[in-house]
Structures are given as C-alpha cells and as structure tokens.
C-alpha positions as CSV (number, residue, x, y, z in Angstrom):
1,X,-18.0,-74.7,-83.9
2,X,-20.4,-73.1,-81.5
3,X,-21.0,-69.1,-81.6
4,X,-20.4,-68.6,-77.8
5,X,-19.8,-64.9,-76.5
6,X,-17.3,-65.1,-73.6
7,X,-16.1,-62.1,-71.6
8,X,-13.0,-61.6,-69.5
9,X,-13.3,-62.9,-65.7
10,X,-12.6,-58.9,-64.6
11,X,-15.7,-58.1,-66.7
12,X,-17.7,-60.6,-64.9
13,X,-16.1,-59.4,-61.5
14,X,-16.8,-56.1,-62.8
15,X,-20.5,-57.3,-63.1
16,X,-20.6,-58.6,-59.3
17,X,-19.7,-55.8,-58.0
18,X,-21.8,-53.4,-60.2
19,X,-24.7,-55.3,-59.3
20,X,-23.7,-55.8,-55.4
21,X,-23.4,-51.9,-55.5
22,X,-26.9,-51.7,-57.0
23,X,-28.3,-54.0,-54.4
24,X,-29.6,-51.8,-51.5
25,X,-30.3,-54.6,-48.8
26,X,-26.6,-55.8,-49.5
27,X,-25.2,-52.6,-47.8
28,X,-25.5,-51.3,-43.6
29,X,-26.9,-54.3,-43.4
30,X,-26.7,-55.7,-39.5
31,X,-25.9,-58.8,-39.3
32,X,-25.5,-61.6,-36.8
33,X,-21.8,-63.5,-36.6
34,X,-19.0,-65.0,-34.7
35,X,-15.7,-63.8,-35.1
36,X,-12.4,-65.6,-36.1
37,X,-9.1,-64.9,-36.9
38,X,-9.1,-61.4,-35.8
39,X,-6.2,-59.6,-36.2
40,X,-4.4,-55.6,-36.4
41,X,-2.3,-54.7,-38.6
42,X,-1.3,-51.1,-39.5
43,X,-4.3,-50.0,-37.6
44,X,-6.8,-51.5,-39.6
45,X,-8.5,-55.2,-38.4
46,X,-9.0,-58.2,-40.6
47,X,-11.1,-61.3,-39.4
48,X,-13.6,-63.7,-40.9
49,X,-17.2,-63.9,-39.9
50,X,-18.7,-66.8,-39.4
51,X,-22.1,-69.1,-38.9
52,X,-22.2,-72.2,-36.9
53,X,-24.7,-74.5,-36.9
54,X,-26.2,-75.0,-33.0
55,X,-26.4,-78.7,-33.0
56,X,-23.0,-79.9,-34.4
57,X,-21.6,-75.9,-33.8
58,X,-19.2,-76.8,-37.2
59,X,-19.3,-73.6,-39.7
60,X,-22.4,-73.5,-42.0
61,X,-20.9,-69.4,-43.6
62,X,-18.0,-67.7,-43.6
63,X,-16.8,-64.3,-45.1
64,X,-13.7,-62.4,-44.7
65,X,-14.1,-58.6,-43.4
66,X,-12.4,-55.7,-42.3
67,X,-12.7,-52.4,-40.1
68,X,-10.4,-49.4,-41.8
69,X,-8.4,-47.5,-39.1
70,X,-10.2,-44.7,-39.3
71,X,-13.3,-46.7,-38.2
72,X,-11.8,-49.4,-36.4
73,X,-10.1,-47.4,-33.2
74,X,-13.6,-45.5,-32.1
75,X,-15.5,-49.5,-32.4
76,X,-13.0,-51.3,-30.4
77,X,-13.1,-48.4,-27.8
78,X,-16.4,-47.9,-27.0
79,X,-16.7,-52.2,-27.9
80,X,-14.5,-52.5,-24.7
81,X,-15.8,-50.0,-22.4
82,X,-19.4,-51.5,-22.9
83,X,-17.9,-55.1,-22.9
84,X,-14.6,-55.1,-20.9
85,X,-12.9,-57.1,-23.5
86,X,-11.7,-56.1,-26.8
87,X,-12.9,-56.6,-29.9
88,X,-11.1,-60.5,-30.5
89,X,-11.7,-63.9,-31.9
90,X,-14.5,-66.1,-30.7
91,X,-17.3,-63.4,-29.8
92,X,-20.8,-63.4,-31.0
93,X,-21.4,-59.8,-32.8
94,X,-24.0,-57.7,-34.0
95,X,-22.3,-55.7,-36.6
96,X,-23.3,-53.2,-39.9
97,X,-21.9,-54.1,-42.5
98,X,-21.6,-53.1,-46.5
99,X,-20.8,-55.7,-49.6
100,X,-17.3,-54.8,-51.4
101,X,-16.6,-56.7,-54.4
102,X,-12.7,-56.0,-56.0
103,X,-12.2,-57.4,-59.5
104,X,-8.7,-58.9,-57.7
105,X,-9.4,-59.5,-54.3
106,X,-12.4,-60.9,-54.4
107,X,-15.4,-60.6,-51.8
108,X,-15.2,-58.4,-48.6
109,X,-17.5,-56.9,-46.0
110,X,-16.4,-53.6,-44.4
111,X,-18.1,-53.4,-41.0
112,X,-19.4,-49.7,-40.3
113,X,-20.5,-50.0,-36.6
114,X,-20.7,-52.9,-33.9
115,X,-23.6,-53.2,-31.2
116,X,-21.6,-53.6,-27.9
117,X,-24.8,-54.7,-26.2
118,X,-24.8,-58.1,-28.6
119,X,-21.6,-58.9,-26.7
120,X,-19.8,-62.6,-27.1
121,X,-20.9,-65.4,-29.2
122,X,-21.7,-68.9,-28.9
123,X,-18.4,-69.4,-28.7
124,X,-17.3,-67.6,-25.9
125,X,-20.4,-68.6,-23.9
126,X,-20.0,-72.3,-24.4
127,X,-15.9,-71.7,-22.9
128,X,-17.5,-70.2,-20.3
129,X,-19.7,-72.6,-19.8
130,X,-17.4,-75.5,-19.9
131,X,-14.6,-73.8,-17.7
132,X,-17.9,-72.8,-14.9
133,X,-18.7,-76.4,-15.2
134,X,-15.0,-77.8,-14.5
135,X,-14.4,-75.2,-11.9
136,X,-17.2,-76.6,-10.3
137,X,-16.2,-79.9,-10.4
138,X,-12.8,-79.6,-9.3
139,X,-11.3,-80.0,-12.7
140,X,-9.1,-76.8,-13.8
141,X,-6.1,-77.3,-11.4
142,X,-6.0,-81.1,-10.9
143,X,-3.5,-81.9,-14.1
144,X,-2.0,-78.8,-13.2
145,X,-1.3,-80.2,-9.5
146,X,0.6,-83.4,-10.9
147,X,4.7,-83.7,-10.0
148,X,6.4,-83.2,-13.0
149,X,10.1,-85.3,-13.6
150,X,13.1,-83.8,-13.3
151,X,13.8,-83.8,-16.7
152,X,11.0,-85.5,-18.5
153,X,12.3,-87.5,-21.5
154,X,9.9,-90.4,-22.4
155,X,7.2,-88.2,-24.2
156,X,3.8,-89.5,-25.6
157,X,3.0,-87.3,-28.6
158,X,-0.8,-86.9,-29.6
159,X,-0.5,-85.3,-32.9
160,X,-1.4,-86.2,-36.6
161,X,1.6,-87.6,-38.2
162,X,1.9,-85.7,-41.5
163,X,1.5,-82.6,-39.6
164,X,4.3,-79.6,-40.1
165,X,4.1,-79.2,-36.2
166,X,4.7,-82.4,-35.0
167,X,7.6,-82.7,-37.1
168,X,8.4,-79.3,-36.1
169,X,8.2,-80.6,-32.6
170,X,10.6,-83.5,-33.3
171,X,13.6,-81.9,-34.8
172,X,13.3,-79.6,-32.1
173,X,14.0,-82.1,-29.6
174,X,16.7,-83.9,-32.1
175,X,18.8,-81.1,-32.7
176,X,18.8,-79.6,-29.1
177,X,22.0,-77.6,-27.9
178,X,22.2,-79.5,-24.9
179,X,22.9,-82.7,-26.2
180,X,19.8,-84.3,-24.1
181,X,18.1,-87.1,-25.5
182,X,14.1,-87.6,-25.5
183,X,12.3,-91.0,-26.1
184,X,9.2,-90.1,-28.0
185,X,6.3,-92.2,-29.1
186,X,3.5,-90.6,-31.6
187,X,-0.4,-91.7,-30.6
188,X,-1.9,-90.3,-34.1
189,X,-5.2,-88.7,-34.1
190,X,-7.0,-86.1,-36.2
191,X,-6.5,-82.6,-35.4
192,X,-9.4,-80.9,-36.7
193,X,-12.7,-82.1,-38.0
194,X,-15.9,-83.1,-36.4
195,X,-13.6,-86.7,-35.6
196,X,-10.9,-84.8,-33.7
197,X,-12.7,-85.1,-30.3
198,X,-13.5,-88.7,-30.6
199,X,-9.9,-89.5,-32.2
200,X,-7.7,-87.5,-29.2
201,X,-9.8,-89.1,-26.5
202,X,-9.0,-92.7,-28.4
203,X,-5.6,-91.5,-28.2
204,X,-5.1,-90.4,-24.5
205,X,-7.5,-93.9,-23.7
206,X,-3.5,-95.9,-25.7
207,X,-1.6,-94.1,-23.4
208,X,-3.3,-94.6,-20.7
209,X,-2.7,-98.0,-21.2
210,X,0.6,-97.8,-21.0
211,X,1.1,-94.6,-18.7
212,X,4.0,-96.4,-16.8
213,X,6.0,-96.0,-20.0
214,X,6.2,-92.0,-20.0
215,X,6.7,-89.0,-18.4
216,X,4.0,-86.6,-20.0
217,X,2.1,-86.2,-23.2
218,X,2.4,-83.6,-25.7
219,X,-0.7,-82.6,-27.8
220,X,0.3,-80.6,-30.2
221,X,-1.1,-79.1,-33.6
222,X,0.6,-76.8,-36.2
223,X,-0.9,-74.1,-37.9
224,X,-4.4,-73.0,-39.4
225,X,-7.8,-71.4,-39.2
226,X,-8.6,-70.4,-35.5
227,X,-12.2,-71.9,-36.6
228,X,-10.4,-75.3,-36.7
229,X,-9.9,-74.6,-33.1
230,X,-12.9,-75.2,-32.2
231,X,-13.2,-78.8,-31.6
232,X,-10.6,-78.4,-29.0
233,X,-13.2,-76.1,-26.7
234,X,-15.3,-79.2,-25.8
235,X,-16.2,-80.4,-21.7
236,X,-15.3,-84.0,-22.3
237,X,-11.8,-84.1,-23.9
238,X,-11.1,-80.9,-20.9
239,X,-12.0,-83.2,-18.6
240,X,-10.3,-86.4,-19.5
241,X,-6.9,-83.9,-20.1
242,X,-7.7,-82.7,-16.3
243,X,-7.6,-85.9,-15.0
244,X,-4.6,-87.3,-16.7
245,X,-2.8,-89.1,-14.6
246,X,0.6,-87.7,-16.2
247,X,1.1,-83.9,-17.0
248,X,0.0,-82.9,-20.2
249,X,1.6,-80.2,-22.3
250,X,-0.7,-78.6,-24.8
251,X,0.3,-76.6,-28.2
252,X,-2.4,-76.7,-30.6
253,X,-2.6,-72.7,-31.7
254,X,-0.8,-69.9,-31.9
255,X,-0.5,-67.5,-29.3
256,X,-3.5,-65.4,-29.9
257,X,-5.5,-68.4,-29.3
258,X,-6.8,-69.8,-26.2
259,X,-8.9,-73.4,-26.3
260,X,-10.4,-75.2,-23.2
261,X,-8.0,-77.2,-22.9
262,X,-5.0,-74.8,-22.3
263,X,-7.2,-73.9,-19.4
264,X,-6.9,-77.1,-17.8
265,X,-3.3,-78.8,-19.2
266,X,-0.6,-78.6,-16.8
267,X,1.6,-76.1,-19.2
268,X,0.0,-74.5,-22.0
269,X,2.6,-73.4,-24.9
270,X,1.7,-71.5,-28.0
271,X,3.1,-73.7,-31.0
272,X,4.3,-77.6,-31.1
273,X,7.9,-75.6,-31.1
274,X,7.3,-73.7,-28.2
275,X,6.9,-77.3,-26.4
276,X,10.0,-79.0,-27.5
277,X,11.6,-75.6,-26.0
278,X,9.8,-76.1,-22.9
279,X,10.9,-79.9,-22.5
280,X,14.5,-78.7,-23.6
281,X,14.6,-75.6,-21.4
282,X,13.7,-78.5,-18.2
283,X,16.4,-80.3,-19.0
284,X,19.0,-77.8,-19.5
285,X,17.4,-76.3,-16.1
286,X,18.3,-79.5,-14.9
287,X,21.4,-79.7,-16.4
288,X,22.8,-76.2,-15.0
289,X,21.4,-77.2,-11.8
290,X,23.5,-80.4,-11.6
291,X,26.5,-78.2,-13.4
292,X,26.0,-75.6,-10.1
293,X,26.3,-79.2,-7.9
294,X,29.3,-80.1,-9.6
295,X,30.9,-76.6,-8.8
296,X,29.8,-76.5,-5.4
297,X,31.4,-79.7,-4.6
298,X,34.6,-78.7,-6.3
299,X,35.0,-75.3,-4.4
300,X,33.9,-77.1,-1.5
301,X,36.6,-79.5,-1.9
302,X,39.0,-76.9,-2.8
303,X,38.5,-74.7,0.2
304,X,38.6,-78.0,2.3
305,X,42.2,-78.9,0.8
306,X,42.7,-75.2,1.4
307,X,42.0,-75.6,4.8
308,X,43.5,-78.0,4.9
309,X,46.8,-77.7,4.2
310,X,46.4,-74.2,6.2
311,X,46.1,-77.0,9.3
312,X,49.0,-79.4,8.4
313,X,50.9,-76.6,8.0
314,X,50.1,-75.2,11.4
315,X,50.5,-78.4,13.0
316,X,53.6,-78.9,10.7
317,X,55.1,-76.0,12.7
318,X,53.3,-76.5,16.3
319,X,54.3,-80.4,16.6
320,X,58.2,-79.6,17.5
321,X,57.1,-77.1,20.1
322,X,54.5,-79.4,21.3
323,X,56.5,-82.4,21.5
324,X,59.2,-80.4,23.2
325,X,56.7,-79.4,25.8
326,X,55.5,-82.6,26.1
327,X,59.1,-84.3,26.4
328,X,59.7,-81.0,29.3
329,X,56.7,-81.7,30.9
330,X,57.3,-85.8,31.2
331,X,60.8,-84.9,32.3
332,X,59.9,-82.9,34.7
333,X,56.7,-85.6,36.0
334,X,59.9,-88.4,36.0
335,X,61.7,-86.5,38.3
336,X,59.0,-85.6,40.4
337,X,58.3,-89.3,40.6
338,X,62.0,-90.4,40.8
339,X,61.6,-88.1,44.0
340,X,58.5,-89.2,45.3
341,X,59.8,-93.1,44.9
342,X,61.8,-93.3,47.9
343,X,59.7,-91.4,49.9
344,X,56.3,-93.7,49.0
345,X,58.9,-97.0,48.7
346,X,60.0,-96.4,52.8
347,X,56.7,-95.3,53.7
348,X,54.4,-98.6,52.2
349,X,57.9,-100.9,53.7
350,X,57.0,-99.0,56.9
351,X,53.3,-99.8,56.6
352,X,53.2,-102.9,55.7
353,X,56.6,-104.1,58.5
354,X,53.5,-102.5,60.7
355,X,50.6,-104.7,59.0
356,X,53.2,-107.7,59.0
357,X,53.7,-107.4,62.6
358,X,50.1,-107.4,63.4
359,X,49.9,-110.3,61.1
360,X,52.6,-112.5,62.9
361,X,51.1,-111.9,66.5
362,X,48.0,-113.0,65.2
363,X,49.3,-115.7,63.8
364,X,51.0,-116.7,66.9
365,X,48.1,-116.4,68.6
366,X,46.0,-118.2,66.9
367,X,48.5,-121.1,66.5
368,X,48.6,-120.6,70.1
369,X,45.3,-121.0,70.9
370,X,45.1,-123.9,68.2
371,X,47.8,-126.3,69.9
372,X,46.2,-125.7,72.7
373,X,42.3,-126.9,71.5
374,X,44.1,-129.7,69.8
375,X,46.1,-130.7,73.1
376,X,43.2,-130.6,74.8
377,X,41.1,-133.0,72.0
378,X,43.9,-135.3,72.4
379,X,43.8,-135.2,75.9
380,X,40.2,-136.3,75.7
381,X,40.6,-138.9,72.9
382,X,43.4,-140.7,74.8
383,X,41.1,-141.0,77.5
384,X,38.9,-142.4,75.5
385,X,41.2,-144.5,73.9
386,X,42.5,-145.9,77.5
387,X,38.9,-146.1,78.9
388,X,37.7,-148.0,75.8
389,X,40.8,-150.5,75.1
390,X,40.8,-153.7,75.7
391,X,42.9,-154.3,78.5
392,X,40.3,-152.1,80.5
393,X,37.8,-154.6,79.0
394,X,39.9,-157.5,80.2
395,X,40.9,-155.6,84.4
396,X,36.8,-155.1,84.1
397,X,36.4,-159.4,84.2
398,X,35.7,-159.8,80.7
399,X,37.5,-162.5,78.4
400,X,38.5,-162.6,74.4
401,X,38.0,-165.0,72.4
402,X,40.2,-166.0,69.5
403,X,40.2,-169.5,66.9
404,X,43.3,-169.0,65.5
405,X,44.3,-164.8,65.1
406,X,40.8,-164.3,64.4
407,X,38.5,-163.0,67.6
408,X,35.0,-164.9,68.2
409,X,32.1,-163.0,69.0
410,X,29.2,-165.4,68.2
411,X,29.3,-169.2,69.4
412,X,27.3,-170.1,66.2
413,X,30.7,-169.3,65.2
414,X,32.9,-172.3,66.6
415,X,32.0,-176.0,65.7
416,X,33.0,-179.0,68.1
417,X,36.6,-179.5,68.4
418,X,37.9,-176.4,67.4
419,X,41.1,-174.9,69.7
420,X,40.4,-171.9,71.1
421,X,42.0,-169.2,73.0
422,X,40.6,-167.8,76.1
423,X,42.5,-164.2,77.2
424,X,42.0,-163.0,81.0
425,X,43.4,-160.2,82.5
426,X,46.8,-161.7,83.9
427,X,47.3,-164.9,81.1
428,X,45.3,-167.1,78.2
429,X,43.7,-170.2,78.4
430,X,43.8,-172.9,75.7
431,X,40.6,-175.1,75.3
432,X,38.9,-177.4,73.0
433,X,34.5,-176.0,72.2
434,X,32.1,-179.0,72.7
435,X,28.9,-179.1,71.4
436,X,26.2,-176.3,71.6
C-alpha cells in the first residue's frame, strides 16, 4: 500500500485561507458585478455577485458576499442619495471588496465601500430598456386593459409540471373555503434555463390555439435563485404576454422580485399561491356579491309583504266605511233620480205630443197635397185614355178589323175567303176578303 500523507479538509481550508490572507491583490480589491439576491437581515446584507456573459447574458461567476451593519447602513445611504434607489438586486456595481475564507463556511467577500457613481447594471438597464421600448409601442397597459370574467374558472396554467409551485398553485384552488370549482389545464414549459423563453412562448402559441376554451392563463414559477429570473426580463415573451388576447396572471418570484413581465401582465402576484388566492378571492368576491343580491331581494320582499299587509289591513278597515258611503251616496243619486223621473217622463211626453203634432199636420198636408197631384194625373190619364180609345177612333170614321177575335192590321194578313168583321161607329159589317 501506497505511503500517501493526507491532512484533514480544515487543515486544507486552513491553508486557503492562510494563503488568501497572504495574497495582497485578493483584498480592497474593486471589482465590477451585478447583484442578486440581496437581502437584510439583522442589519447586516447578504447577496451574491455575479458575471454575465453580454451575448447570451447567462452567469459566467458568481460569489456570495456580505456588508456588516456597521458598514452596511453608511453604503446604502449615501448609495441612495447618489442613485435614488437603494442598494437591491439587479444593479451593476463597483464595489471594494476583501477575500474571507472560513474553515466552515466556506468562501465570502466582505464589500468595504461601493462607488455610487457605477450605478445599475446590465441588468437594470436592459429592464429599462425593454419597458422604454414597450411603452413606446403601446404595450405595458394593453393586457392590462382586457375584461376580466366574473369569476374566471377555466385557467390555462403555464408552469413546469414537477414544480413545488404549480402544485402549490393547484391544491390551492382544490381545497378552497368557498367551495368554487376551477377547470385547469397545465401548458408545460421550462422555467428557467437558456430554453425558458423559447419554451413559454411555445406554450402561450397552444393556448392560443385554443383561447375560446379559457378564461386567463396563469404563469407561475416556485421558488429559487433571483438569477434564474432572468430569462423572464426579455422584450419578446413581454410583448407576446401584452398582447394576449386573455388576461394573464403572472407569479414567477417572490415578492422582492420584479421581472418584465409583471410589468406588463394584467395582475402580477408574488408566488404561484398568491395567484390561486387571487382567482379564489374573485370568486368569493363574486360570491358575497351575489349573497348581498340574495339579501337585497329578500328584505325587499319582506318590506313589500310588510307593506303590504300594512295596505290590506288599511283597506281591510276602510272598505266598510267606503262601501257604506258608496251605498249612501247611490241612495241618495236613486232618489234624486226617482225625483227627477216624473219631472223629465211629463216633460219629453210634452215634447214629443208637441213634435207629434207637428208631425201629423205635416203629414196631412202632405197627403193632402198628394191626393191632390194624383187626382190631377188621373184626371189627365183619363183624358187620355178617352181621347185615345177606340170608340173615339171609330166617331173619328175609322173601322176595325177582326178574323175571328183576332184584329187585322196588315192585309198580307187575310187570304181569299176568309170572314171578316168590319166595326163602324153605330154597327159591324160581315164580309168575305177577295183576292189582293
């Protein structure tokens, strides 16, 4: 077996450090970073500095670091008052820093001083950039702008399927208070990477699709390293989001961090929890809404049957006296009227004896004056009659002619032989005709 001389792993950590101490260009050294995951605690800040690479912008270096409280307050005030933010995730920084190396903890930097004047990073600048570039093209309110559902239920979920969030999300929405029920479908894509961009657009391009199948979409992502964020601050997926034709809900961080896209969703939450609450706290809005309806229409009804029986009872107690008025009144109208009978009985008998009258001596005189036209036609017509008849004919010389009963007029008529009867004035004469 081999001779080999090993030492413990705190000897060699001993060793880093030793040597990291006796390395002058390791310490207040200033250096050039973004920062990520910033955060306070107990006065003192912890973050990670990090290195991206321009092209791709995915991390190339990263190291965790700290400012001590007794350094940190003074930075992040005169940081601000040089900047007008505070000292936060995503900003490019110039800061000094010194090496530590702990046996336990490993590798840290302990930042000494920060050059406000090196302000925010790539990061920051690219946002900026992006958001300019949407404001200018209308972008940042449009999704924003979109009527939401009453109570949306039918959910399109853009989330990785393993992910703790997006089950978060769904037993969330399961095991609601309210009892509401939500129709969820999951479009999977990758949720940080260098694919993520590519594999969320793919996503929203299946739901789109099929956009008359939902209400919204939900793209949500759980936990993790604000640096895995960053695929989320890109123009194309913000743009495609803003012009969703369906609200989108967005939950990808937590609430320190702020993507793009939360800049131009229609509701931005903090956590894939926070947006089941939202979509629950809709629906129970909804739901104590429609519960006010219902109460409304029963203390309307109720202070209508109220009123109601307030009137029946009134007219309960008013009809008697009415109808007795009534029954006075007609009573009183009869006898007036049994009066004014007679009176208006003798007084139309005495008009219309009068108009009757009138009547019969225009009658009479127009029966009158009648017989008298029609004695005097008759007059004329027996005149007539006597002038015209045939005896006349006969005193004026003229004869009649008769074969048989019948009278001739024509004597084409007679043939030889035939007995005729000649009538004169004073007798008849009986002859035999000859020929013509």
């Amino acid at each position: 077996m081999m001779n080999i001389q090993a030492i413990t792993l705190s000897q060699y950590n001993a060793r880093i450090r030793n040597a990291l101490a006796a390395a002058p260009d390791l310490q207040g050294q200033w250096v050039l970073a973004e920062t990520s995951d910033v955060a306070v605690r107990r006065g003192h800040c912890y973050l990670e500095l990090v290195e991206k690479q321009a092209e791709t912008g995915t991390t190339i270096a990263k190291v965790s670091a700290a400012i001590w409280a007794n350094t940190f307050a003074a930075l992040n005030a005169r940081f601000q008052a040089v900047t007008g933010s505070a000292f936060g995730t995503g900003m490019k920084v110039m800061v000094r820093v010194n090496a530590n190396f702990h046996e336990q903890f490993g590798l840290k930097v302990i930042i000494t001083d920060i050059n406000p004047e090196f302000t925010l990073g790539d990061m920051a600048r690219q946002r900026n950039e992006i958001l300019n570039r949407l404001q200018r093209e209308g972008l940042i309110e449009r999704n924003r702008q979109l009527p939401w559902p009453d109570v949306p239920q039918r959910i399109a979920v853009v989330s990785a399927a393993g992910a703790a969030g997006y089950g978060d999300f769904m037993n969330q929405l399961a095991s609601n208070p309210y009892g509401l029920k939500f129709y969820t479908c999951l479009f999977q894509a990758m949720m940080q990477g260098v694919n993520t961009v590519p594999s969320v657009l793919s996503a929203l391009q299946r739901i789109e699709e099929v956009i008359d199948l939902f209400d919204c979409v939900v793209i949500i992502r759980g936990g993790g390293s604000t640096t895995d964020l960053n695929s989320f601050d890109n123009y194309d997926l913000a743009a495609r989001i803003a012009r969703f034709s369906i609200p989108v809900i967005v939950g990808i961080g937590h609430e320190r961090d702020v993507t793009v896209l939360d800049y131009v969703a229609a509701m931005r939450v903090k956590t894939p929890t926070a947006a089941a609450e939202w979509l629950i706290g809709r629906g129970s809005n909804a739901l104590a809404h429609l519960t006010e309806l219902r109460n409304a229409v029963v203390t309307t009804a109720r202070d209508m049957l109220a009123r109601s029986r307030e009137q029946l009872a009134y007219y309960t107690s008013f009809i008697p006296a009415a109808a007795r008025r009534i029954v006075d009144t007609s009573r009183l109208r009869l006898n007036n009227l049994t009066q004014a009978i007679p009176v208006a009985v003798n007084s139309r008998l005495s008009n219309e004896r009068t108009r009757l009258g009138h009547d019969v001596e225009l009658m009479q005189n127009a029966i009158a004056t009648h017989v008298e036209r029609q004695q005097l036609r008759l007059t004329a017509l027996t005149d007539k009659v006597t002038l015209l008849s045939p005896q006349n004919t006969l005193n004026r010389g003229y004869a009649l002619v008769k074969r048989g009963d019948k009278f001739v007029t024509d004597a084409h008529h007679l043939s030889p032989g035939d007995i005729i009867t000649i009538q004169m004035r004073d007798g008849e004469v009986v002859a035999q005709s000859v020929n013509n």
